[in-house]
C-alpha positions as CSV (number, residue, x, y, z in Angstrom):
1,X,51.2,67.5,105.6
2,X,54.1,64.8,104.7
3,X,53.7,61.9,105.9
4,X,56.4,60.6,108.1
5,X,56.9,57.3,106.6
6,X,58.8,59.0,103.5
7,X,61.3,60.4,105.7
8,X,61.9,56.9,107.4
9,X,62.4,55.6,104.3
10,X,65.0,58.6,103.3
11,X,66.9,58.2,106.2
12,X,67.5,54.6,105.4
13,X,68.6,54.9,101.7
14,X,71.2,57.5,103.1
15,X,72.7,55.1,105.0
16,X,72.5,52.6,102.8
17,X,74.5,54.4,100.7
18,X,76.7,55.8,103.9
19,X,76.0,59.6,104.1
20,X,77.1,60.8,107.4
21,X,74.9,61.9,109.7
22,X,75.7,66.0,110.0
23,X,74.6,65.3,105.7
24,X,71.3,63.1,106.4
25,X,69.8,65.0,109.2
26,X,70.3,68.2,107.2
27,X,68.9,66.5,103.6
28,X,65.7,65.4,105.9
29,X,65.5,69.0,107.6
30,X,65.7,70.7,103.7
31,X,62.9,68.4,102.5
32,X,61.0,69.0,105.9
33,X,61.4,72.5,105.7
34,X,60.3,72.7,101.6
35,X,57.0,70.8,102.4
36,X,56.0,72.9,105.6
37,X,57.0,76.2,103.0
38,X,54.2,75.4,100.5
39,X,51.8,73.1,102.4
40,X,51.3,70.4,100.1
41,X,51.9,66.4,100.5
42,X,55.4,65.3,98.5
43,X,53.3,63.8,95.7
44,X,51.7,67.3,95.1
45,X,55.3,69.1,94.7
46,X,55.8,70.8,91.6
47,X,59.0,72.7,90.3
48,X,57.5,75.5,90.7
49,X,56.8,74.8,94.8
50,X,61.0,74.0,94.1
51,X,62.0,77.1,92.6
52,X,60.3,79.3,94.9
53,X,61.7,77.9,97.5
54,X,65.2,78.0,96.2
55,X,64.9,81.6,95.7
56,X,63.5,82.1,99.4
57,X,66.5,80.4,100.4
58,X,68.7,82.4,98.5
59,X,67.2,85.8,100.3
60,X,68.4,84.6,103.0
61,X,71.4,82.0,102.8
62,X,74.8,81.4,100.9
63,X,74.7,79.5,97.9
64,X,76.3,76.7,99.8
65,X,73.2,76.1,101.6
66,X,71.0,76.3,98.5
67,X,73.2,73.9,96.8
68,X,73.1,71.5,100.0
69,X,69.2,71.9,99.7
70,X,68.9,71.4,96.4
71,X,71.1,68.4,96.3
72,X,68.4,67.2,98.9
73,X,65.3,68.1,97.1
74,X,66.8,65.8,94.3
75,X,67.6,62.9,96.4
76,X,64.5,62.9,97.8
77,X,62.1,63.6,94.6
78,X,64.6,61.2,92.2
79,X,65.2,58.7,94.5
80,X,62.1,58.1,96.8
81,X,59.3,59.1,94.9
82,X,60.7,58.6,91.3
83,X,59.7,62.0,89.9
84,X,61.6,63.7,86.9
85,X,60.9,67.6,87.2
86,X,64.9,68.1,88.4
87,X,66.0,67.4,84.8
88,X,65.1,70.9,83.8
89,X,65.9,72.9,86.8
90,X,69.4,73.6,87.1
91,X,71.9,73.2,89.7
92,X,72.7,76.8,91.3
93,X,76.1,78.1,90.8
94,X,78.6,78.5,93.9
95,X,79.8,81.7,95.2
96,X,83.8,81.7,94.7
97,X,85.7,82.9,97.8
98,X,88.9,82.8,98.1
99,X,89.9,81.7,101.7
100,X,91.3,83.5,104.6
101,X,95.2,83.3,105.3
102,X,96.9,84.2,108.4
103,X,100.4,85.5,108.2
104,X,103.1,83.4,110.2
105,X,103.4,86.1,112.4
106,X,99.5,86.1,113.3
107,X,99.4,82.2,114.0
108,X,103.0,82.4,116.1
109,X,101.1,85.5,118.8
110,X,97.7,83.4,118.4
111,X,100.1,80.5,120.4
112,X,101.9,82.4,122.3
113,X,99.5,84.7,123.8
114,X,97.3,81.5,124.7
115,X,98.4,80.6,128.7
116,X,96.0,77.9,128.8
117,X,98.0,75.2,127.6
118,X,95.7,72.7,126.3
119,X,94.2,75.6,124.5
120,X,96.9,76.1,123.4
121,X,97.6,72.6,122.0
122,X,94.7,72.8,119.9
123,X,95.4,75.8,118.0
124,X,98.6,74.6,117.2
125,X,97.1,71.2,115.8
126,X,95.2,72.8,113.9
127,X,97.7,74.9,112.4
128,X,99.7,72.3,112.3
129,X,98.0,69.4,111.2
130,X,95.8,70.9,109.0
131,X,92.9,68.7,109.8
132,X,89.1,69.9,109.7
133,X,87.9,71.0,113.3
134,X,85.2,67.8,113.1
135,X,88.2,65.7,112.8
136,X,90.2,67.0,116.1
137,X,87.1,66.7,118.2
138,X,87.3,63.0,117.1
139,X,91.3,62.3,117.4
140,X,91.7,59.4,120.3
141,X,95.0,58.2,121.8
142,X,95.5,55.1,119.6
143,X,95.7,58.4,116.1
144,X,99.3,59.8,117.5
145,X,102.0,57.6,116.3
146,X,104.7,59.9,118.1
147,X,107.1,57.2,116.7
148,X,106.4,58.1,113.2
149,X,105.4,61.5,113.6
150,X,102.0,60.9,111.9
151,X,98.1,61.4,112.9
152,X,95.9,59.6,111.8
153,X,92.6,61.0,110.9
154,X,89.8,58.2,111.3
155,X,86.6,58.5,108.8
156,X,87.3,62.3,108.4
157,X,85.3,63.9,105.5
158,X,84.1,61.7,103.0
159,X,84.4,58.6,105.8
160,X,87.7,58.3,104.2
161,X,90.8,57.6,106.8
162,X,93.8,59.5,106.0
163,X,97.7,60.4,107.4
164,X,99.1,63.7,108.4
165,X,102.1,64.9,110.1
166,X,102.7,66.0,113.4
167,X,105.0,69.0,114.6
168,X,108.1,67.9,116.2
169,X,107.3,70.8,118.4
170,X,104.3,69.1,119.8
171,X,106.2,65.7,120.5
172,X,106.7,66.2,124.5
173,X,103.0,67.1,125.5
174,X,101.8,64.6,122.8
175,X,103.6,62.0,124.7
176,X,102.9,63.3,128.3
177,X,98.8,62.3,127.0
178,X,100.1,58.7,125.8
179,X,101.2,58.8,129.6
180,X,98.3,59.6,130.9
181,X,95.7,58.3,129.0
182,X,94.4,55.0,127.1
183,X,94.0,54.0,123.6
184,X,90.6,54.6,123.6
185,X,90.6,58.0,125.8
186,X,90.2,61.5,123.5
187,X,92.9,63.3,122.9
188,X,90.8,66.4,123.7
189,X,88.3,65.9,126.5
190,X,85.3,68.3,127.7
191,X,85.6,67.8,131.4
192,X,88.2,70.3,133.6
193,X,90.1,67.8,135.4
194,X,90.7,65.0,132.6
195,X,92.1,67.3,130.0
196,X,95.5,66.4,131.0
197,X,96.9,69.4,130.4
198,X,97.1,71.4,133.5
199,X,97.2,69.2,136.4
200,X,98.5,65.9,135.5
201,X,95.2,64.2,135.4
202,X,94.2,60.8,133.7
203,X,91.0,61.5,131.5
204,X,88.6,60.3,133.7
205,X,85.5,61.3,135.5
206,X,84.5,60.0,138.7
207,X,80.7,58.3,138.6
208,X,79.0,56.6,141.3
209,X,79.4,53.5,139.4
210,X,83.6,54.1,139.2
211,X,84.9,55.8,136.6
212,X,84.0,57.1,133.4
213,X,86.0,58.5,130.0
214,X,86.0,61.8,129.2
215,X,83.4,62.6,126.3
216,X,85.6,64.8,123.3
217,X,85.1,68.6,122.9
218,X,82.8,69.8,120.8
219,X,83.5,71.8,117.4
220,X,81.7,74.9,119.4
221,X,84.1,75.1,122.1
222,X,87.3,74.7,119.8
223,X,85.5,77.4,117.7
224,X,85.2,80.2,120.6
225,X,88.8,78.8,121.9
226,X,89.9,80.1,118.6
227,X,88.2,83.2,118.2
228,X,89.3,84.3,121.5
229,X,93.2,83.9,120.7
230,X,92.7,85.5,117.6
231,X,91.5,88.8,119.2
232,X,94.3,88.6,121.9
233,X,96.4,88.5,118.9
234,X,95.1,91.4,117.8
235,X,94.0,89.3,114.5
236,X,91.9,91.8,112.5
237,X,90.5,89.0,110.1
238,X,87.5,86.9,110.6
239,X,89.3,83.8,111.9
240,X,88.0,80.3,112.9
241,X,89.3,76.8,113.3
242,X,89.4,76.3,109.4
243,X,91.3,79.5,108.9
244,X,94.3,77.7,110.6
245,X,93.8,74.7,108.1
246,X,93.7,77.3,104.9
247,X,97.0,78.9,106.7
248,X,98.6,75.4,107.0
249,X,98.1,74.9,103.2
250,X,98.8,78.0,102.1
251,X,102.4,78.2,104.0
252,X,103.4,74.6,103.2
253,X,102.9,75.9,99.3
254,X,104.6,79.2,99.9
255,X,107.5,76.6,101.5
256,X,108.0,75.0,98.2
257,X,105.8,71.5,99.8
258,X,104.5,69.9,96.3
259,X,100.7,70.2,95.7
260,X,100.0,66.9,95.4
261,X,101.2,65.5,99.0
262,X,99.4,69.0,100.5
263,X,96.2,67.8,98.9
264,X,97.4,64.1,100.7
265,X,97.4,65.8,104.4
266,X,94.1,67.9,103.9
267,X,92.2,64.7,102.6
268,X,91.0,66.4,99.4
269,X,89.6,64.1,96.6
270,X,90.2,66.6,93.8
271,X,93.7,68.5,93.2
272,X,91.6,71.6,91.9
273,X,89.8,71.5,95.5
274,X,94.1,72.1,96.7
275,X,94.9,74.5,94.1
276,X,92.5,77.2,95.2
277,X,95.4,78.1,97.7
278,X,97.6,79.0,94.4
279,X,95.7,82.1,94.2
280,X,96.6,83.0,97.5
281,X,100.3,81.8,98.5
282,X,102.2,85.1,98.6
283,X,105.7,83.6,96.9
284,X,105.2,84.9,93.2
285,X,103.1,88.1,94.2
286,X,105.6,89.8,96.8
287,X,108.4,90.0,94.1
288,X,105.5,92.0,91.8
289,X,106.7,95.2,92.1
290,X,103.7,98.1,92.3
291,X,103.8,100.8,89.5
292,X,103.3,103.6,92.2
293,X,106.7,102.4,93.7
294,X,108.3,102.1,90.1
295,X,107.1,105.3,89.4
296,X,107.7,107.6,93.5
């Protein structure tokens, strides 16, 4: 069986070289996983323990996840134990998808629907905002500059810190929080009576040593907080948080917004990463007409 040390010794070169956590606990379980699959000790791994893996992941997982394991197996054989069989195994292709849009409509009876209203804050920040569902669970107090209609996002995807703007429409209960709460409280809190939202509340806990903060929601909650407005909608799609961030791409495009500032707010490092939502803003294809309607 592996011997533990390696893994130490993993961990550490991923943060030396600052990999979040979500990317080095999932790089450890990949190599974990691959060395519990064929029962040998790292320095007895061959490609051929590799591939055969690979392809039982494949069964059986997206090709995201193979890629994420594979880019594991590599850091871990190339960069801890100096082997060279990755050079001639090659990286497996991506499945291309293109993402799912909501229509205007759908997003404005997904908000409205929602009674809860610190529910139904965070559906429209995510709609609104277009920021990554790991980002809102982490927004505190001190992010909303109400002044300059701008949220920060703080180490969001690539521990890169970024702006974004922030609907006019959310201005008054965005303030009523600064109100209520401290720099350091979340914006977004797990607890029933410091959300804020519904009974006026501070974001505090009562503990038997005073008083506590509020710990943030988790991406689970905001995920089933979703999915439920969706189907009061009546949403017929497959819909999560990051639907609302394709939809808030994909309507500031179909709004004429330029490309490049879009791929400013959604924090992406590449333009082609933005330009996937091309393919799917509706503004050129609605004035297509159909040849069956040319032709009835």
């Amino acid at each position: 069986m592996p011997d533990g040390n390696t893994f130490v010794t993993l961990t550490r070169e991923l943060r030396i070289r600052n990999y979040s956590r979500k990317t080095i606990e999932s790089y450890v379980h990949y190599n974990d996983e691959l060395l519990r699959f064929c029962s040998k000790d790292p320095r007895e791994v061959t490609t051929e323990d590799i591939k055969n893996y690979l392809d039982y992941l494949a069964r059986e997982h997206s090709a995201s996840t193979v890629s994420v394991a594979y880019n594991a197996l590599l850091f871990y054989y190339k960069q801890i134990w100096r082997r060279q069989f990755f050079i001639h195994l090659p990286h497996p292709r991506k499945e291309k998808h293109l993402p799912v849009v909501l229509s205007k409509e759908e997003v404005s009876r997904m908000i409205h629907l929602t009674e809860n209203s610190k529910h139904r804050c965070i559906i429209s920040l995510l709609y609104g905002t277009g920021v990554r569902v790991s980002e809102l669970t982490h927004i505190k107090m001190r992010d909303v500059d109400l002044d300059r209609m701008l949220l920060r996002v703080y180490q969001g995807k690539g521990k890169k810190d970024r702006m974004t703007i922030i609907p006019i429409s959310l201005k008054v209960i965005l303030k009523n929080q600064q109100r209520l709460k401290t720099a350091d409280d979340y914006l977004f809190t797990r607890h029933r009576s410091g959300a804020g939202f519904t009974n006026g509340q501070p974001a505090f806990v009562p503990t038997q040593s005073g008083l506590r903060r509020g710990k943030g929601l988790t991406e689970a909650t905001i995920q089933k907080i979703v999915a439920a407005a969706a189907e009061r909608a009546g949403v017929q799609k497959n819909v999560s948080p990051h639907t609302l961030r394709h939809s808030f791409a994909t309507h500031l495009l179909e709004n004429g917004t330029d490309i490049r500032y879009i791929q400013e707010l959604l924090g992406h490092a590449k333009l082609q990463t933005t330009q996937i939502y091309t393919h799917v803003a509706s503004n050129n294809i609605q004035n297509i007409t159909s040849p069956l309607d040319i032709a009835l």
